[in-house]
PDB file of N, CA, C and O in Angstrom:
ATOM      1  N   UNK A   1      49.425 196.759  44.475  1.00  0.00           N
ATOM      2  CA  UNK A   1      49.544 198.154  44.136  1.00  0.00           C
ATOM      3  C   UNK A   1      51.001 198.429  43.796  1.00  0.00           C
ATOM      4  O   UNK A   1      51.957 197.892  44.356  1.00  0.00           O
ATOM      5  N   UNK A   2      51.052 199.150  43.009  1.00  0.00           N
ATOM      6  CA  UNK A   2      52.703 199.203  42.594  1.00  0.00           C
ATOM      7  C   UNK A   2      52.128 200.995  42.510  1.00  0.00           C
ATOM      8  O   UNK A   2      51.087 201.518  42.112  1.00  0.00           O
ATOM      9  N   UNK A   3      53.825 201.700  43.301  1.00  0.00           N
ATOM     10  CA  UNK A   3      53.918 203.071  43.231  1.00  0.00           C
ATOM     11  C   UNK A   3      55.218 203.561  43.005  1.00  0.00           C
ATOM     12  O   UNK A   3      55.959 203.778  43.964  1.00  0.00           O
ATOM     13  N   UNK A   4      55.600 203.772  41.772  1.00  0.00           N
ATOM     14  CA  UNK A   4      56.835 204.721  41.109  1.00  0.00           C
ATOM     15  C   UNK A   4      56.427 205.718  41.290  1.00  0.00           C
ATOM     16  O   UNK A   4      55.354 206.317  41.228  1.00  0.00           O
ATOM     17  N   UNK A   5      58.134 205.988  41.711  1.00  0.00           N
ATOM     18  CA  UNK A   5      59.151 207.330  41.773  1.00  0.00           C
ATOM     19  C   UNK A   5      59.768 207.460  40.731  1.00  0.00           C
ATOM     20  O   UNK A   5      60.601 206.666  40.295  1.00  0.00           O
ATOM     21  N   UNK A   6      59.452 208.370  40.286  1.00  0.00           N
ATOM     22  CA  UNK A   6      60.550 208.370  38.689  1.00  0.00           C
ATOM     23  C   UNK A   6      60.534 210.351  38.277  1.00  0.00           C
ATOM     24  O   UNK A   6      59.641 211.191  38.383  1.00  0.00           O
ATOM     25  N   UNK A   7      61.766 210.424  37.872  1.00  0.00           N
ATOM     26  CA  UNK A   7      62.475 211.741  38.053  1.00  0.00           C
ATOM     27  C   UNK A   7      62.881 211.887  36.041  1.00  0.00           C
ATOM     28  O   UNK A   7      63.939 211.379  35.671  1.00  0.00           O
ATOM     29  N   UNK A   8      62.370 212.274  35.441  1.00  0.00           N
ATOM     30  CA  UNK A   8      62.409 212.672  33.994  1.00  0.00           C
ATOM     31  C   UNK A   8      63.449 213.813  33.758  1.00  0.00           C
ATOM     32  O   UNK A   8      62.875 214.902  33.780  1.00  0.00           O
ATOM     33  N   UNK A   9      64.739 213.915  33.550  1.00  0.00           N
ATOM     34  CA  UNK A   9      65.386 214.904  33.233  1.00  0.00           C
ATOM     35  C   UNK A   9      66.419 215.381  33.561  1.00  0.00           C
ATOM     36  O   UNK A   9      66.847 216.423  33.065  1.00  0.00           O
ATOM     37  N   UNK A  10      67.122 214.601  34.613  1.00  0.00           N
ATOM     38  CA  UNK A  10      67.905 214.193  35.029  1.00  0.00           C
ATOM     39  C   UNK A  10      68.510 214.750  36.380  1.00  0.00           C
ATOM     40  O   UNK A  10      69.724 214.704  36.575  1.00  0.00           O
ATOM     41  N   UNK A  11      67.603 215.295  37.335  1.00  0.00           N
ATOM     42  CA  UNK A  11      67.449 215.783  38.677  1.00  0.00           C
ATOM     43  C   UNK A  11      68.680 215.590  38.947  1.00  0.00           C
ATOM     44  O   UNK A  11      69.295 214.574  38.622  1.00  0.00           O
ATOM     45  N   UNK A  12      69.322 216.890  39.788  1.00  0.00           N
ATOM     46  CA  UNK A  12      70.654 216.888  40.742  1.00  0.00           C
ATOM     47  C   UNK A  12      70.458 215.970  42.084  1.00  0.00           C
ATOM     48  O   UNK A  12      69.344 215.810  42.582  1.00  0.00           O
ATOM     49  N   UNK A  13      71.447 215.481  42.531  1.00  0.00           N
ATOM     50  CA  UNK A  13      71.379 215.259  43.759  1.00  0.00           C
ATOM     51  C   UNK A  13      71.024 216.268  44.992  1.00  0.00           C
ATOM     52  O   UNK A  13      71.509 217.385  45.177  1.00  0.00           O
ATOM     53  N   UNK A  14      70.118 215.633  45.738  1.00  0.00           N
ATOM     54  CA  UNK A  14      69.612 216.625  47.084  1.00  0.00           C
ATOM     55  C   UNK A  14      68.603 216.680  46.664  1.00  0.00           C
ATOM     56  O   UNK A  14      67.882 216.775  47.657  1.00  0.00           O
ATOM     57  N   UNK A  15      67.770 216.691  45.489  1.00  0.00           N
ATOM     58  CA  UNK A  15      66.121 216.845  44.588  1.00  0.00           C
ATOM     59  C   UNK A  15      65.550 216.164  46.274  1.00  0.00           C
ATOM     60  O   UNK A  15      64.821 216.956  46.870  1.00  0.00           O
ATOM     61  N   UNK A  16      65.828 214.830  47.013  1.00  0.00           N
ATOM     62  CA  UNK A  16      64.782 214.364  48.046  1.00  0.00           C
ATOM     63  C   UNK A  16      64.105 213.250  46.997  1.00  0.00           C
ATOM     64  O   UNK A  16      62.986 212.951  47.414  1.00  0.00           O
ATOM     65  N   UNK A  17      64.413 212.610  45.876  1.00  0.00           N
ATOM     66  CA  UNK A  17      64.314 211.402  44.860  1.00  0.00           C
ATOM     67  C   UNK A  17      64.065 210.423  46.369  1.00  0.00           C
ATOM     68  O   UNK A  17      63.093 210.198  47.090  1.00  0.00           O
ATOM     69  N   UNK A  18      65.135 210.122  46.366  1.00  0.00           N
ATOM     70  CA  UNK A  18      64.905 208.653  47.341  1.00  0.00           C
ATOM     71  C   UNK A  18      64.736 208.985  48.718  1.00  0.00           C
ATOM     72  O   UNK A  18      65.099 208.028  49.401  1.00  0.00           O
ATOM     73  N   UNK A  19      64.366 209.868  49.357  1.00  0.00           N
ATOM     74  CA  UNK A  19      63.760 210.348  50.581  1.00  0.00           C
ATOM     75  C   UNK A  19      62.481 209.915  50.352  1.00  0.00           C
ATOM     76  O   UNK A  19      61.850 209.281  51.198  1.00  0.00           O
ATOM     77  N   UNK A  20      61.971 210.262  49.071  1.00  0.00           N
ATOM     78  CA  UNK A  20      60.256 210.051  48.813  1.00  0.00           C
ATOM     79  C   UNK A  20      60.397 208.652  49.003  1.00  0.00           C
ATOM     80  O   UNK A  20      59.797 208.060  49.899  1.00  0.00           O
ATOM     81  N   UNK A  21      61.506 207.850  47.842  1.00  0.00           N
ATOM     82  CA  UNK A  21      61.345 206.599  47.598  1.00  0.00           C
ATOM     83  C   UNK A  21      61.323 205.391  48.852  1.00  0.00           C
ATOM     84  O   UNK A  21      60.920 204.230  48.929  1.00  0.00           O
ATOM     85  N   UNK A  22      61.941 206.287  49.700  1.00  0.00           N
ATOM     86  CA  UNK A  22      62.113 205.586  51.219  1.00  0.00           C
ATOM     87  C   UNK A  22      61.107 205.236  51.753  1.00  0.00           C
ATOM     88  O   UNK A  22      60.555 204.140  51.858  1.00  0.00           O
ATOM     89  N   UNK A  23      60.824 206.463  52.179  1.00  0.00           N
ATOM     90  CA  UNK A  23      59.528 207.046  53.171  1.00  0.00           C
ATOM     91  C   UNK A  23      58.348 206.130  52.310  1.00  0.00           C
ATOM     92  O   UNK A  23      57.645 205.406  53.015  1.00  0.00           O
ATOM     93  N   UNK A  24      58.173 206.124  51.296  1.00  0.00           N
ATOM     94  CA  UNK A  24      56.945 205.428  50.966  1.00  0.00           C
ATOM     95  C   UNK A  24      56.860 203.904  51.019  1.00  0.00           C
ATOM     96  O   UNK A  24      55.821 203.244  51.036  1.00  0.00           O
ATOM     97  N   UNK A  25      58.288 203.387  51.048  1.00  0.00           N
ATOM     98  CA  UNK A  25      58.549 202.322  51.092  1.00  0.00           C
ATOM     99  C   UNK A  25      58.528 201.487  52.668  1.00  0.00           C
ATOM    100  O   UNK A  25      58.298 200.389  53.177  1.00  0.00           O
ATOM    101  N   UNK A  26      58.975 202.985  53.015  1.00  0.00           N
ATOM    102  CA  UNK A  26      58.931 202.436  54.848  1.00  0.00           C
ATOM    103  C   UNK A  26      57.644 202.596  55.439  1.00  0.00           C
ATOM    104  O   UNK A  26      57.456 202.027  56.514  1.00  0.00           O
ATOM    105  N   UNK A  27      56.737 203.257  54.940  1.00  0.00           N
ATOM    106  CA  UNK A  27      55.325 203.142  55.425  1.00  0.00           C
ATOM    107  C   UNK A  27      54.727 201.524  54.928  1.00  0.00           C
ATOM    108  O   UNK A  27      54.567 200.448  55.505  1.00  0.00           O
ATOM    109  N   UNK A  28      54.569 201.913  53.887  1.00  0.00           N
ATOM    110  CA  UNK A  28      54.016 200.477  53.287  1.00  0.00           C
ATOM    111  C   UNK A  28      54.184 199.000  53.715  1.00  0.00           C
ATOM    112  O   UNK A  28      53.447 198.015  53.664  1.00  0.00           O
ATOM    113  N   UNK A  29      55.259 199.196  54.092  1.00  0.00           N
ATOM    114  CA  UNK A  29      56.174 197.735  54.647  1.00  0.00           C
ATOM    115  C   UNK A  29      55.510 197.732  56.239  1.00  0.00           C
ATOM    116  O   UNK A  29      54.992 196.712  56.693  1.00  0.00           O
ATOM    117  N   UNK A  30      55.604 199.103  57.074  1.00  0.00           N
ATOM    118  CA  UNK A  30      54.796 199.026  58.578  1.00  0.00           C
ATOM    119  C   UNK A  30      53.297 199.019  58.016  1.00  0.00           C
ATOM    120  O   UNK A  30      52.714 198.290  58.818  1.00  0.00           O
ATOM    121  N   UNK A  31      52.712 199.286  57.419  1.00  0.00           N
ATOM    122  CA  UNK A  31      51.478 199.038  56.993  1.00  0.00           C
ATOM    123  C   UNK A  31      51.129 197.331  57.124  1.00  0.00           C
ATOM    124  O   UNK A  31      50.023 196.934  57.491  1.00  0.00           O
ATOM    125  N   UNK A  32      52.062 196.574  56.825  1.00  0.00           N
ATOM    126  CA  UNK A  32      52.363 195.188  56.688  1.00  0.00           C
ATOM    127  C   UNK A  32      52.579 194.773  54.917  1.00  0.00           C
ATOM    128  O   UNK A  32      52.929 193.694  54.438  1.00  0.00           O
ATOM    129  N   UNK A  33      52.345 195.628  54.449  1.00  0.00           N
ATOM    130  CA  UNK A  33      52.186 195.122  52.407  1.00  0.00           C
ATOM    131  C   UNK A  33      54.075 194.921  52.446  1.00  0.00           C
ATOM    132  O   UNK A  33      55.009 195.229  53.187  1.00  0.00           O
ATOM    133  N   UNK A  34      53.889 194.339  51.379  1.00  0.00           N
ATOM    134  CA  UNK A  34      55.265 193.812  51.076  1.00  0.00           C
ATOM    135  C   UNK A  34      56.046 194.909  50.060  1.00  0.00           C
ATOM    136  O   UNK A  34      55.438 195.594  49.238  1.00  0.00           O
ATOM    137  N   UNK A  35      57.315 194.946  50.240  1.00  0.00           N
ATOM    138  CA  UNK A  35      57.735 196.149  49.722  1.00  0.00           C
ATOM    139  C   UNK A  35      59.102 195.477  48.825  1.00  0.00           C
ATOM    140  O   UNK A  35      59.649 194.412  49.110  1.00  0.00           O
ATOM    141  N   UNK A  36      59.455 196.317  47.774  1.00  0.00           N
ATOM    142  CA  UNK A  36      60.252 195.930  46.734  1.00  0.00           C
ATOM    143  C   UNK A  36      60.865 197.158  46.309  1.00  0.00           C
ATOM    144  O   UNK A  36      60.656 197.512  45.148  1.00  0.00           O
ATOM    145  N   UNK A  37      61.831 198.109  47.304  1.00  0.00           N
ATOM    146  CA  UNK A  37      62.466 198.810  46.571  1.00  0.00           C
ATOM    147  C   UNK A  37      63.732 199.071  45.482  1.00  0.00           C
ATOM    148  O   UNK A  37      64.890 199.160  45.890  1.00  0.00           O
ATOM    149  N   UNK A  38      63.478 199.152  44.438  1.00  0.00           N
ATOM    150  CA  UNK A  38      64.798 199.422  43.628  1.00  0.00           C
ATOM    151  C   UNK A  38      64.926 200.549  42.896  1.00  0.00           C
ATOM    152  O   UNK A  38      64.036 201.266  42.439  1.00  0.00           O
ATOM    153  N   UNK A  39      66.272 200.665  42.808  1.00  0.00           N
ATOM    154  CA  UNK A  39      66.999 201.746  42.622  1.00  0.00           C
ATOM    155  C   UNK A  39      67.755 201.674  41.886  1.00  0.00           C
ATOM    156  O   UNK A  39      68.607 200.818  42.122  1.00  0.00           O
ATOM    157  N   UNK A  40      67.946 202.620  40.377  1.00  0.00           N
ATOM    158  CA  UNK A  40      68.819 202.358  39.717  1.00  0.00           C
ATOM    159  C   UNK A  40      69.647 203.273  39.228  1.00  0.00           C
ATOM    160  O   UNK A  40      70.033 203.383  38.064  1.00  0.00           O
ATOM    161  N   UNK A  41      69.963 204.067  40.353  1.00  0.00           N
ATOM    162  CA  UNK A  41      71.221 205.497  40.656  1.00  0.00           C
ATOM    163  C   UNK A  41      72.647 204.733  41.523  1.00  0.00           C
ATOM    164  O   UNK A  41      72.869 204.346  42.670  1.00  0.00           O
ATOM    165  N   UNK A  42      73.409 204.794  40.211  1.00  0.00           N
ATOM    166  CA  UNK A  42      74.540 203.829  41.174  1.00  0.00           C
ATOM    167  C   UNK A  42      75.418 204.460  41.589  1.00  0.00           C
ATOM    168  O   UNK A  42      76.322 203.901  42.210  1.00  0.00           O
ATOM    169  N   UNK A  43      75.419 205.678  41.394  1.00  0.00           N
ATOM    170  CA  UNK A  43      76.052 206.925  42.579  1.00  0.00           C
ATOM    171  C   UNK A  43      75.678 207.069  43.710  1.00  0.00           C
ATOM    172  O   UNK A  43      76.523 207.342  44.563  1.00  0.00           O
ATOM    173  N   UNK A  44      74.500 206.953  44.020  1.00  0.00           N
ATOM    174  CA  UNK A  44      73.806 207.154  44.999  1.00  0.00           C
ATOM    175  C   UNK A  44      72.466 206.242  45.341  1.00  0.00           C
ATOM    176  O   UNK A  44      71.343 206.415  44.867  1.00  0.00           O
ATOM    177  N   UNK A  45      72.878 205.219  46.294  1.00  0.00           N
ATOM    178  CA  UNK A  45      71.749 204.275  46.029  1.00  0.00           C
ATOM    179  C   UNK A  45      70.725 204.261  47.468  1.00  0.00           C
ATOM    180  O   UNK A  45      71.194 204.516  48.577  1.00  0.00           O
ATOM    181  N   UNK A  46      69.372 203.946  47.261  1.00  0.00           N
ATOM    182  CA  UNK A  46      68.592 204.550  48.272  1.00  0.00           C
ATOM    183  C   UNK A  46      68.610 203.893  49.679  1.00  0.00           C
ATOM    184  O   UNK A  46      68.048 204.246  50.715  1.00  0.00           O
ATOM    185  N   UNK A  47      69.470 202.769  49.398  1.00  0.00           N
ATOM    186  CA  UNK A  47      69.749 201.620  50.698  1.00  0.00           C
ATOM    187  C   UNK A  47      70.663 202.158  51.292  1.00  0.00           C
ATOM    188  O   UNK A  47      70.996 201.490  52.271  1.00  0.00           O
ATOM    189  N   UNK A  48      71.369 203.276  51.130  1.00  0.00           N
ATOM    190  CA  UNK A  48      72.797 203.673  51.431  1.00  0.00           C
ATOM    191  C   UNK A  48      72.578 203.560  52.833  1.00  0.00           C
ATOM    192  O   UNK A  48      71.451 203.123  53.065  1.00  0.00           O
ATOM    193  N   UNK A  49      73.251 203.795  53.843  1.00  0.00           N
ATOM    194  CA  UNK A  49      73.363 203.721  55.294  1.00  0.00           C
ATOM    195  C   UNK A  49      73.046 205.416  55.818  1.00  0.00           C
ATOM    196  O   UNK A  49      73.844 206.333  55.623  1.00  0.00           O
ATOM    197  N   UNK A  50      71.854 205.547  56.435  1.00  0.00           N
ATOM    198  CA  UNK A  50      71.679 206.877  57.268  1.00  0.00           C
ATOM    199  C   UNK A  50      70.251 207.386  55.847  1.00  0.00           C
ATOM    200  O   UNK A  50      69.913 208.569  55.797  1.00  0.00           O
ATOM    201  N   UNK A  51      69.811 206.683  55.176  1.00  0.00           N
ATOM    202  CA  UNK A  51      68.788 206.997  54.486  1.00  0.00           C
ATOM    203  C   UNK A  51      67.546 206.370  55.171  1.00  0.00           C
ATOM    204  O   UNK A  51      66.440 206.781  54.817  1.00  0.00           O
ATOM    205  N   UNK A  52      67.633 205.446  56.085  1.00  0.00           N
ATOM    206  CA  UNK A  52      66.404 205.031  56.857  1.00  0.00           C
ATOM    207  C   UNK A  52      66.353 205.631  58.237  1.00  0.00           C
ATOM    208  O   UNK A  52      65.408 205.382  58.984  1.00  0.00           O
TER     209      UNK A  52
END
């Protein structure tokens, strides 16, 4: 199953973009499925520290 996050238009920061992208990522992974998040905001990247 593959599930994109994708933001068309060029959303401010604080939109909650990679909050979603997290959270869905961190379920899935405790679910046991294997997870592959990437991110390609290099201002702000979703691995940052205090986003999990």
């Amino acid at each position: 199953m593959i599930i994109a996050v994708a933001n068309q238009g060029g959303a401010q920061g604080g939109a909650g973009k990679a909050i979603v992208a997290n959270n869905l990522a961190l379920l899935r992974a405790r679910a046991g499925r294997r997870v592959m998040l990437v991110d390609t905001d290099p201002r702000a990247p979703a691995a940052a520290p205090g986003c999990w």
